[in-house]
N, CA, C and O atoms as a DFTB+ gen file, in Angstrom:
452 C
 N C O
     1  1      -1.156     -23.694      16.425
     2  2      -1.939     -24.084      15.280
     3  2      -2.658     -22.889      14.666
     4  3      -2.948     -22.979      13.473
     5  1      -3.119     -21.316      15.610
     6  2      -4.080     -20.697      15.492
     7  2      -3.285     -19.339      15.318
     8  3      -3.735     -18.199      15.432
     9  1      -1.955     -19.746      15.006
    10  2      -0.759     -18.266      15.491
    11  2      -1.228     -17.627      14.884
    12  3      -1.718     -16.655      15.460
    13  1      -1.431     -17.712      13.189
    14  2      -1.919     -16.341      12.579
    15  2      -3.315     -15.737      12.746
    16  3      -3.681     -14.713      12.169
    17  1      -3.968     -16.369      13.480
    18  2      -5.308     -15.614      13.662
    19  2      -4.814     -14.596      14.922
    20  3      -5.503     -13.586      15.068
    21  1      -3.696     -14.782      15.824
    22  2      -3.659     -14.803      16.917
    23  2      -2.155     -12.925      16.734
    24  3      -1.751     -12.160      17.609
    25  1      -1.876     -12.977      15.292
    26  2      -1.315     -11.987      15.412
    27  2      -1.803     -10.650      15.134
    28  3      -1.851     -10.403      13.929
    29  1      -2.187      -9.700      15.919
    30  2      -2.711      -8.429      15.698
    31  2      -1.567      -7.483      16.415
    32  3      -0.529      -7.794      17.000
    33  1      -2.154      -6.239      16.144
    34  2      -1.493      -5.282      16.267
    35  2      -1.814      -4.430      17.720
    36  3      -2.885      -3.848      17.898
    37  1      -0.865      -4.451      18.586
    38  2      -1.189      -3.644      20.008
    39  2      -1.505      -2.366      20.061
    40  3      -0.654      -1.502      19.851
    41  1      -2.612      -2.115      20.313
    42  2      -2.805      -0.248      20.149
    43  2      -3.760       0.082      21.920
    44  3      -4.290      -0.633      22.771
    45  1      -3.567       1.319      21.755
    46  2      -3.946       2.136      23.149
    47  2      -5.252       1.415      23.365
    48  3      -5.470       0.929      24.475
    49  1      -6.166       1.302      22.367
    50  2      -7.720       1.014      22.166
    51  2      -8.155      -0.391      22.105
    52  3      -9.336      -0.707      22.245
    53  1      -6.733      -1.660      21.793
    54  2      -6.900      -2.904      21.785
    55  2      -8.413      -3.392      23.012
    56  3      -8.806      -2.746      23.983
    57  1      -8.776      -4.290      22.647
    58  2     -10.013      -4.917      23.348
    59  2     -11.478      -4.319      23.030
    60  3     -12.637      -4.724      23.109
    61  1     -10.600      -2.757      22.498
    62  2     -12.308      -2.117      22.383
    63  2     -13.062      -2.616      21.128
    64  3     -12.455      -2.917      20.100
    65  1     -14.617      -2.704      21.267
    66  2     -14.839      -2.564      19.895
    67  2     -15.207      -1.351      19.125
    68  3     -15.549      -0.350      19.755
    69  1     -15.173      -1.332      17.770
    70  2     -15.768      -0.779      16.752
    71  2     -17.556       0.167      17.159
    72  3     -18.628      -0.411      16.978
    73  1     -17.489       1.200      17.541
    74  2     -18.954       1.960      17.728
    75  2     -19.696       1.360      17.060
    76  3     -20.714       1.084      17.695
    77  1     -19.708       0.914      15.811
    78  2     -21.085       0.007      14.513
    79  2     -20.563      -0.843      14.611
    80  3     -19.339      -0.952      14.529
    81  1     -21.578      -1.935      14.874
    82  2     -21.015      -3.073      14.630
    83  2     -22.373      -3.543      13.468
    84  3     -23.359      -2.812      13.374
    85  1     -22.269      -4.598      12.793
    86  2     -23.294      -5.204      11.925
    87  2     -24.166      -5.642      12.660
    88  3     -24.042      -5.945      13.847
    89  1     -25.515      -5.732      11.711
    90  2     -27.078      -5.849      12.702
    91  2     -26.618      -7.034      13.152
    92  3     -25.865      -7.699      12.441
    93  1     -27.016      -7.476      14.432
    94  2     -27.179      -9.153      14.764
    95  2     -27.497      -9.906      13.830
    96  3     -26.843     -10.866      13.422
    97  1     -28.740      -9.436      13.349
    98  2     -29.214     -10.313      11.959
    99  2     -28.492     -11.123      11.202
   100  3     -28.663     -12.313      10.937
   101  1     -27.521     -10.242      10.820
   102  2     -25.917     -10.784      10.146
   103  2     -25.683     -12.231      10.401
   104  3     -25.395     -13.095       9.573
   105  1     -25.840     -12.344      11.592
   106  2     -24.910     -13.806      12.325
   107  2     -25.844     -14.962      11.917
   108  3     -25.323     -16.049      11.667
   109  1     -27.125     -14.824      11.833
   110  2     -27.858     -16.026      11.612
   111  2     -27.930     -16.407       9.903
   112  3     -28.646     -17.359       9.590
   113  1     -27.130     -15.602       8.726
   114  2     -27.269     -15.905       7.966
   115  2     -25.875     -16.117       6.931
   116  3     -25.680     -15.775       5.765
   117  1     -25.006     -16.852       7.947
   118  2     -24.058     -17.018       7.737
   119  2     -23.564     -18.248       7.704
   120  3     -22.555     -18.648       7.123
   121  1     -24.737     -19.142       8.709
   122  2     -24.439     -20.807       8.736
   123  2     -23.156     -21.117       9.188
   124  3     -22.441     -20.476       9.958
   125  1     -22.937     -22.226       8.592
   126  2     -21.956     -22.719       8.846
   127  2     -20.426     -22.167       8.684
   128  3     -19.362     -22.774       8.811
   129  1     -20.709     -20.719       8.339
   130  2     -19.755     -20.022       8.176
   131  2     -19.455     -18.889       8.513
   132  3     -18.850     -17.974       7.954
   133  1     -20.071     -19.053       9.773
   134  2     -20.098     -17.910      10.913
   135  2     -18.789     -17.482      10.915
   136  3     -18.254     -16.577      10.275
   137  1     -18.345     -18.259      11.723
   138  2     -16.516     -18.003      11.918
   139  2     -15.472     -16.987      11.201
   140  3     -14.717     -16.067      11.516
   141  1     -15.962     -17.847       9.822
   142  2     -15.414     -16.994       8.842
   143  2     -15.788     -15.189       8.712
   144  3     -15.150     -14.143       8.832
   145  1     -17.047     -15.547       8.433
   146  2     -18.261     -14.080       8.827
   147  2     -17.274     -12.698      10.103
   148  3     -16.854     -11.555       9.921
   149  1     -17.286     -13.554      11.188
   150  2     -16.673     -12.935      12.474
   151  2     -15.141     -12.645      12.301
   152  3     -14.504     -11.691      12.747
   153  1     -14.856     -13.338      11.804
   154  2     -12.738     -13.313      11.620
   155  2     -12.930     -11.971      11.090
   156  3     -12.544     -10.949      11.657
   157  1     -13.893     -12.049       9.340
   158  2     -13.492     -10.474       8.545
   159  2     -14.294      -9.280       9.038
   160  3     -14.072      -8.105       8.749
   161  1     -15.012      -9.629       9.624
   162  2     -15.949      -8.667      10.173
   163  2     -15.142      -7.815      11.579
   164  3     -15.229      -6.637      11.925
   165  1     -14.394      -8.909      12.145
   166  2     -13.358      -7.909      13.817
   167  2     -12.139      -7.797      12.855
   168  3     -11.176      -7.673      13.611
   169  1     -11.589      -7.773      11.268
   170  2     -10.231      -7.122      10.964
   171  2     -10.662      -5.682      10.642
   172  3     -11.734      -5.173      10.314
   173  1      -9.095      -5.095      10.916
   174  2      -9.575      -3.717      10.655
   175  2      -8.909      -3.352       9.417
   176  3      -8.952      -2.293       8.791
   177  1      -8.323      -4.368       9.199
   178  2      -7.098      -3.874       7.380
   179  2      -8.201      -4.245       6.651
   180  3      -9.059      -5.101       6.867
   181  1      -7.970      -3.106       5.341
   182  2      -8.745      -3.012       4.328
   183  2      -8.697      -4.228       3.276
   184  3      -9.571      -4.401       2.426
   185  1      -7.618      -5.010       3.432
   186  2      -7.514      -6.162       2.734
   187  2      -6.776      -7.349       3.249
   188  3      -5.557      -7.422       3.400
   189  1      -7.695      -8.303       3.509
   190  2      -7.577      -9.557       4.133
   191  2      -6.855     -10.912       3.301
   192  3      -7.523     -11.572       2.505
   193  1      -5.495     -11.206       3.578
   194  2      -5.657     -12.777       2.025
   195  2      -5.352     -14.066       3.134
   196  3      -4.659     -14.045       4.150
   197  1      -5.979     -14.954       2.659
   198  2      -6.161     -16.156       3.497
   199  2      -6.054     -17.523       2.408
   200  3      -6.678     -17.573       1.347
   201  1      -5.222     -18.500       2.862
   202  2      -5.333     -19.793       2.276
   203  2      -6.470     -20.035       2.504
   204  3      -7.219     -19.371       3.221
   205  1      -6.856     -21.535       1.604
   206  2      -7.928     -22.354       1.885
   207  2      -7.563     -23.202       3.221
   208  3      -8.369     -23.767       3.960
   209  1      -6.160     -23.154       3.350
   210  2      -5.543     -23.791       4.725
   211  2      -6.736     -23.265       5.662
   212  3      -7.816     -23.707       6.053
   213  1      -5.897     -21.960       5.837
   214  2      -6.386     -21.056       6.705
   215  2      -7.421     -20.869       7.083
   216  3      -7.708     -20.750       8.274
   217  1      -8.414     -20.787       5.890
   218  2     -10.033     -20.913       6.265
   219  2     -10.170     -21.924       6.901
   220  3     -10.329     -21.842       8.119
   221  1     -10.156     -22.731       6.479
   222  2     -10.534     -24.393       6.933
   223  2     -10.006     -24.424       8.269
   224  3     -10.740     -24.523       9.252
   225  1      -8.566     -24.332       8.343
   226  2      -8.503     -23.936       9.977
   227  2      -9.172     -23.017      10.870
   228  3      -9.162     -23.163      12.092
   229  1      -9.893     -21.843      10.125
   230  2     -10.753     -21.006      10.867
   231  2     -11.853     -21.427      11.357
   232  3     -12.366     -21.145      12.440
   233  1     -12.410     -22.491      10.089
   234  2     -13.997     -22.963      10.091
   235  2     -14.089     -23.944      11.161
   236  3     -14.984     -23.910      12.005
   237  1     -13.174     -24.808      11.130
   238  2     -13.082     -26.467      11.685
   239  2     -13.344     -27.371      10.630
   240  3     -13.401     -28.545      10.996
   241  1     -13.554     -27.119       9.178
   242  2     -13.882     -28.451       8.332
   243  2     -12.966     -27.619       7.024
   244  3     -12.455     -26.529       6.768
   245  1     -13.196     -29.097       6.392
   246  2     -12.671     -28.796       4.949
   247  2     -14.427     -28.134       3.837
   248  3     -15.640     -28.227       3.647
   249  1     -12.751     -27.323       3.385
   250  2     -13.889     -26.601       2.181
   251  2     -14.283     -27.382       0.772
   252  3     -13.309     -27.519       0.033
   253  1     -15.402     -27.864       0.312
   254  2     -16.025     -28.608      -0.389
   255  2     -15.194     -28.162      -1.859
   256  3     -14.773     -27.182      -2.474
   257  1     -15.300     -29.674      -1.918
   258  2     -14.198     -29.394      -3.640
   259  2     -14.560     -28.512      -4.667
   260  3     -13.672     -28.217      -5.467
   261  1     -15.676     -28.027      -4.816
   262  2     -16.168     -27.160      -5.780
   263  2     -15.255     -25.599      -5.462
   264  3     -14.754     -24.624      -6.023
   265  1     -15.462     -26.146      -4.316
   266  2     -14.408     -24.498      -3.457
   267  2     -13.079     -24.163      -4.333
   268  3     -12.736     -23.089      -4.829
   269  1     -12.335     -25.652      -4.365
   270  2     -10.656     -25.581      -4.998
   271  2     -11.087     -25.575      -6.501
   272  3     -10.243     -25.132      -7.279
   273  1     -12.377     -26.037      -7.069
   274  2     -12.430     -25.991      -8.361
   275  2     -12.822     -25.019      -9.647
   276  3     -12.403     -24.749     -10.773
   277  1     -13.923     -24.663      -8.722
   278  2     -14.941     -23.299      -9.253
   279  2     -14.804     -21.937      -8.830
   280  3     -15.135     -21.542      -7.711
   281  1     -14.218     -21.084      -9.906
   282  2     -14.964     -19.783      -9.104
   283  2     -16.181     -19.661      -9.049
   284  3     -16.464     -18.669      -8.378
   285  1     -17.452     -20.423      -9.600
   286  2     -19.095     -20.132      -9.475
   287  2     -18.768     -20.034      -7.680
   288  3     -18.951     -18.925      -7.178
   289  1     -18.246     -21.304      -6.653
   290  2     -18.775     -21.607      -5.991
   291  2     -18.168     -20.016      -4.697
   292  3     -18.244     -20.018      -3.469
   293  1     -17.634     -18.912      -5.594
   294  2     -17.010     -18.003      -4.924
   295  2     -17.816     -17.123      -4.987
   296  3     -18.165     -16.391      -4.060
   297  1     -18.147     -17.111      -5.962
   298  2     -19.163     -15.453      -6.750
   299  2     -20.687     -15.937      -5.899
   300  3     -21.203     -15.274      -4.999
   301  1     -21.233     -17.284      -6.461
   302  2     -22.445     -17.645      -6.256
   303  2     -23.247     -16.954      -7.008
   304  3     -22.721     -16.262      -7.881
   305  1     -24.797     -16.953      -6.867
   306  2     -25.565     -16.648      -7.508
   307  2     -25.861     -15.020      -7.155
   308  3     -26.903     -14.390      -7.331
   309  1     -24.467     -14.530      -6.550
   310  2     -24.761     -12.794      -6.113
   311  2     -24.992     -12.139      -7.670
   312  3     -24.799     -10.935      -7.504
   313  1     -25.194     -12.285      -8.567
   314  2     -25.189     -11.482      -9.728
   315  2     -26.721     -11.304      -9.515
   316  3     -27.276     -10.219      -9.342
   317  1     -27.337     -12.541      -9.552
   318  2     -29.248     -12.407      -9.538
   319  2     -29.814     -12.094      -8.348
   320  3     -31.045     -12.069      -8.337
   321  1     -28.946     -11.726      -6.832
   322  2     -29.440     -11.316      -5.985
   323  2     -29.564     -12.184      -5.031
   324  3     -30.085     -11.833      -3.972
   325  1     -29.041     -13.678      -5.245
   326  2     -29.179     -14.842      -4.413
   327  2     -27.759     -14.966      -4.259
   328  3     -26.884     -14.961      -5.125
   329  1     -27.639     -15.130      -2.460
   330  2     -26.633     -15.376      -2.221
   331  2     -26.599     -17.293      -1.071
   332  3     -27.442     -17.881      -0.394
   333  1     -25.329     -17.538      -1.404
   334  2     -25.168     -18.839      -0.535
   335  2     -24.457     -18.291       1.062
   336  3     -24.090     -17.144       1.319
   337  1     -24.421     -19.262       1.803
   338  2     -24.192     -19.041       3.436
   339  2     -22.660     -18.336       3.154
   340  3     -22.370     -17.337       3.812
   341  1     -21.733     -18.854       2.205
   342  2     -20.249     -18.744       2.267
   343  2     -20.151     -17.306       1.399
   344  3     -19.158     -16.581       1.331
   345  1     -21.435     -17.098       0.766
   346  2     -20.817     -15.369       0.441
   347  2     -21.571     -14.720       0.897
   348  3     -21.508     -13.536       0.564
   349  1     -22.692     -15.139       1.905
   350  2     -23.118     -14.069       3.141
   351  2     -21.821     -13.854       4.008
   352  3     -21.531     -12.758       4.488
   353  1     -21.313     -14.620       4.115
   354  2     -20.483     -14.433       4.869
   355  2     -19.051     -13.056       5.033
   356  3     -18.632     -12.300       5.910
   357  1     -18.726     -13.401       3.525
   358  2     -17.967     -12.358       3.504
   359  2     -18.637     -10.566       3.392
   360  3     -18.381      -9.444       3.827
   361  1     -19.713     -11.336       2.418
   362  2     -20.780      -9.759       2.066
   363  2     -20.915      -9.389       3.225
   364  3     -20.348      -8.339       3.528
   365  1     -21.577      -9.996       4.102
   366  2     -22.093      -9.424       4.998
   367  2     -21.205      -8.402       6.369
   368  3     -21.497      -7.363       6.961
   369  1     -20.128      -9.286       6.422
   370  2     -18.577      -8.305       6.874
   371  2     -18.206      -7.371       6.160
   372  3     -17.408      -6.655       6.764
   373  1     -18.539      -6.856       4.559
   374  2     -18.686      -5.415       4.127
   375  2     -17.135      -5.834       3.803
   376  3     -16.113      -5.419       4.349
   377  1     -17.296      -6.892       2.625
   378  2     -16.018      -7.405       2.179
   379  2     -16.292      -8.430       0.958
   380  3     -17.009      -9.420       1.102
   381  1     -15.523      -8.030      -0.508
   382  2     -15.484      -8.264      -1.280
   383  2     -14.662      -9.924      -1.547
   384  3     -13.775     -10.171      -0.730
   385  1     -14.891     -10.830      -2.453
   386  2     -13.545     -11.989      -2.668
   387  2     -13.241     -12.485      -3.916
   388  3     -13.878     -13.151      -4.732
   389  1     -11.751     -11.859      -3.881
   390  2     -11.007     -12.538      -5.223
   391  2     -10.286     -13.993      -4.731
   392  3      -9.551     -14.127      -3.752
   393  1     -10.647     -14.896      -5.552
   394  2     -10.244     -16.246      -5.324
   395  2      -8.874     -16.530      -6.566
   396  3      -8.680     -15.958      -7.638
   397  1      -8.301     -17.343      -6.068
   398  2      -7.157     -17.449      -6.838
   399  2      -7.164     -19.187      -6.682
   400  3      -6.508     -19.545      -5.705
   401  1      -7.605     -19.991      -7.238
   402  2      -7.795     -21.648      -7.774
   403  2      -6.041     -21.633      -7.650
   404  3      -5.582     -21.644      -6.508
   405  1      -5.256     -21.612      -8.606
   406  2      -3.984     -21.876      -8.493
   407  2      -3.586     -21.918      -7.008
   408  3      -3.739     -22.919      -6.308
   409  1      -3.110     -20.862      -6.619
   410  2      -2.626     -20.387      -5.620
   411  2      -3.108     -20.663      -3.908
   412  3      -2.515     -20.440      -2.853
   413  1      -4.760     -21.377      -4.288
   414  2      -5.425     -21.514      -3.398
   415  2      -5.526     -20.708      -2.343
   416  3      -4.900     -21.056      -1.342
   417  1      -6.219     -19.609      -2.292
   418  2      -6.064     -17.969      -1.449
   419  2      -7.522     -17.336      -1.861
   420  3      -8.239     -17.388      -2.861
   421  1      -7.590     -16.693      -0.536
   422  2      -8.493     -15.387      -1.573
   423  2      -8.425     -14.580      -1.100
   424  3      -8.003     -14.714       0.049
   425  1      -8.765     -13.123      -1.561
   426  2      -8.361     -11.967      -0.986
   427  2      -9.881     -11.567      -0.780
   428  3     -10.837     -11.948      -1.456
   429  1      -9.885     -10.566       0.497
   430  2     -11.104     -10.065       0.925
   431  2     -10.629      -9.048       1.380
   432  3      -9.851      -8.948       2.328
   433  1     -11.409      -7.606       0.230
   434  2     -11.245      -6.653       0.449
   435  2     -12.901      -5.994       0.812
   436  3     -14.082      -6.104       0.483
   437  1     -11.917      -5.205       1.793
   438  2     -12.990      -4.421       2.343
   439  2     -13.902      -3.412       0.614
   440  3     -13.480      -2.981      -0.459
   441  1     -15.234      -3.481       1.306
   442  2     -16.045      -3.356      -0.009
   443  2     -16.165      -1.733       0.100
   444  3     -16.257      -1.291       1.245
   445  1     -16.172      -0.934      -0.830
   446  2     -16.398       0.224      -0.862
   447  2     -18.276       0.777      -1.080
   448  3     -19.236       0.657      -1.841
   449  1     -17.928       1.289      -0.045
   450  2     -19.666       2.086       0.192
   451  2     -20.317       3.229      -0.589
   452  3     -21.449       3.612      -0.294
């Protein structure tokens, strides 16, 4: 059910982590969308694309219809500095998201510093 979370790449260093990791802080402001938070936060490719399948299989629930309908409910109120739990989530993994409504996907690219 979980194969594609489950395919990575074997290297000498597999198991290790990352020297930086994000403050703890991170995790408590992610809600209900921790999961998600943690998936993009342990990839190491610069660009991540995921169904709404996929999420939803990541999360354990379905993503709220505004999700398949709106890009507001993608962007959120990050323009004025207010963000919601579902784009702490990606922000906070130091990762950008283009949503694609048609196609139902979004891409999460690693954010440039």
């Amino acid at each position: 059910m979980f194969d594609w979370m489950k395919r990575t790449r074997r290297t000498a260093n597999a198991g290790m982590r990352p020297a930086v990791s994000p403050p703890a802080a991170a995790d408590g402001n992610t809600g209900e969308y921790h999961l998600l938070y943690k998936y993009l936060r342990d990839r190491y490719a610069n660009r991540v694309v995921l169904t709404f399948g996929e999420i939803e299989d990541l999360l354990g629930f379905s993503l709220p219809e505004q999700a398949r309908l709106q890009l507001a409910w993608w962007v959120g109120a990050v323009a004025v500095g207010l963000r919601s739990s579902q784009t702490n989530a990606w922000t906070l993994a130091g990762r950008t998201a283009t949503v694609n409504l048609l196609a139902q996907s979004v891409i999460f690219e690693r954010a440039v510093v």
